[in-house]
N, C-alpha and C positions, 0 to 999 in steps of 0.2 A: 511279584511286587516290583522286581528290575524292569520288565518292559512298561507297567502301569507306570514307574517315574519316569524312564524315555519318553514314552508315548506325552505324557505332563508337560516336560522338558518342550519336548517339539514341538508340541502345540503352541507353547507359550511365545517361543522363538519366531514363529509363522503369523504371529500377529501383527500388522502395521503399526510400524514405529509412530509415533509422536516428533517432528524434529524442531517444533518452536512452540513456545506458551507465551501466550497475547495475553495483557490486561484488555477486555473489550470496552472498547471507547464511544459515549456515543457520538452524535452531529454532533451535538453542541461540544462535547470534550476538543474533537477536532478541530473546531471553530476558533476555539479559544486557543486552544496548544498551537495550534500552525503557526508559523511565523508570516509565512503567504500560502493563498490559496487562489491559484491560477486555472484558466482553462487552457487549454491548447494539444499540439498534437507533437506526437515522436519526429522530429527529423534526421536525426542519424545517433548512431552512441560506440562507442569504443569502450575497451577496458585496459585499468591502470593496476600495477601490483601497487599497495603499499605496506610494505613492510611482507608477513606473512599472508595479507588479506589481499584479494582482488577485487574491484570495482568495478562496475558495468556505468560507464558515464554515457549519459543520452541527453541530447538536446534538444529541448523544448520551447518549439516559437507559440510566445505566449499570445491567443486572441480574443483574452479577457481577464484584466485583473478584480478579484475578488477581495482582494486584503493583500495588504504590503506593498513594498516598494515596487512602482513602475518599470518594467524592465520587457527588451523586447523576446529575449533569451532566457533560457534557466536552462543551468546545469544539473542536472539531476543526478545521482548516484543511487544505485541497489548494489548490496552485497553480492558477491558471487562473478563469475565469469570466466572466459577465458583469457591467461594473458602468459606470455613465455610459455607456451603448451603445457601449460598447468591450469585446469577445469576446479573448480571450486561453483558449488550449490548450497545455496540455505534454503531452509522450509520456510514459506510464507515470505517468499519475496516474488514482486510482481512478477509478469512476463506480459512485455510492450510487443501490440505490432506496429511499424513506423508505416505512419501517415493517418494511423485514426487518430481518433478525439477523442481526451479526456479530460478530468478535473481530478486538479492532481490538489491535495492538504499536504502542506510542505511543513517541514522544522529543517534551521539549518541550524549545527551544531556549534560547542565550541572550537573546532576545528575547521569550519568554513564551510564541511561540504552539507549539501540542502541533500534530504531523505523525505522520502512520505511516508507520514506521521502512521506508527500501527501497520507497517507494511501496506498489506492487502487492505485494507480499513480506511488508508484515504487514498483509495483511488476508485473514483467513478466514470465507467464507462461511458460515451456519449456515442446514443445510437444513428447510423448513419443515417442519411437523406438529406434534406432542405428546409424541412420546415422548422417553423420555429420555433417552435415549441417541442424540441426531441425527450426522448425519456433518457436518464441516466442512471446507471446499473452498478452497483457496489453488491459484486457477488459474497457470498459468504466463505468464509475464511474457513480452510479446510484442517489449519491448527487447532490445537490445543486453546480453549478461551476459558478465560475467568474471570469472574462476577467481583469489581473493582471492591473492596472494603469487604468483601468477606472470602474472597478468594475462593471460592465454589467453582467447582467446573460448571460450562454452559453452553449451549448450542450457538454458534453466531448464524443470524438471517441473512436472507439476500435483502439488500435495500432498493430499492425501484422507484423514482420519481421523475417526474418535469424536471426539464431544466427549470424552467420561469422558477419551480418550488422550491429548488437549490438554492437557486442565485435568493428568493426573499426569505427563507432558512440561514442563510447568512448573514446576509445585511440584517435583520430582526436581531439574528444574535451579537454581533457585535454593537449595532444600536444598545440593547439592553446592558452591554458591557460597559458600555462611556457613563 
């Protein structure tokens, strides 16, 4: 009976953690929550402590605004980083590489700084090339999700569309919001 509980024990221990739980949100949740929703690409990012938390600030030259104030720049923040050789990670927060393109669903808080909205959830990839009409990729989110108003666990999808579909997925939705 002592190795059947060990054996229990370990097994249970040997399972992948869970380290964040998402309300899953959909377009239109993020449409409306954003405060802005930009396109544009990584140009560089640094990290700041504040307080016991670190921040991964990266800046983002914006080459399309979707909603919000016109700005050439955003300051972006994600939890986690390195700063004073002190490493800090959260589950379900981006990882940028600088110089692609993306479409970032922004909130900035009462404290100033701007976050994307649901972590992983508003950010979509834009696939490289030329043309013009590229697809863009909002992978699924390898968190913990729950089903908004009854709070059920749920699988989150990958989402995959046109830009052109984005961009008139927006504007449709905030149209219908005025």
């Amino acid at each position: 009976m002592r190795h059947f509980s060990f054996a229990f024990v370990l097994t249970f221990c040997m399972l992948p953690l869970q380290g964040a739980t998402l309300e899953r949100l959909s377009l239109n949740d993020m449409i409306q929550k954003s405060t802005a929703i930009v396109r544009g690409t990584i140009t560089g990012s640094h990290a700041t402590q504040q307080g016991r938390l670190i921040y991964t600030h990266y800046a983002i030259q914006v080459t399309e605004r979707y909603k919000g104030t016109p700005q050439a720049t955003v300051d972006l923040v994600v939890p986690g980083g390195v700063a004073n050789n002190v490493r800090q990670t959260y589950a379900g927060a981006p990882v940028f590489h600088m110089g692609e393109d993306y479409v970032f669903f922004l909130w900035t808080g009462k404290s100033g700084l701007t976050q994307i909205i649901g972590l992983t959830q508003g950010l979509f990839a834009v696939a490289p090339g030329t043309g013009a009409d590229r697809v863009t990729t909002r992978a699924a989110s390898q968190e913990i999700m729950l089903e908004p108003g009854t709070g059920r666990q749920i699988k989150d999808q990958t989402v995959v569309m046109n830009l052109s579909e984005l961009r008139s997925t927006i504007a449709g939705a905030l149209r219908g919001r005025k």
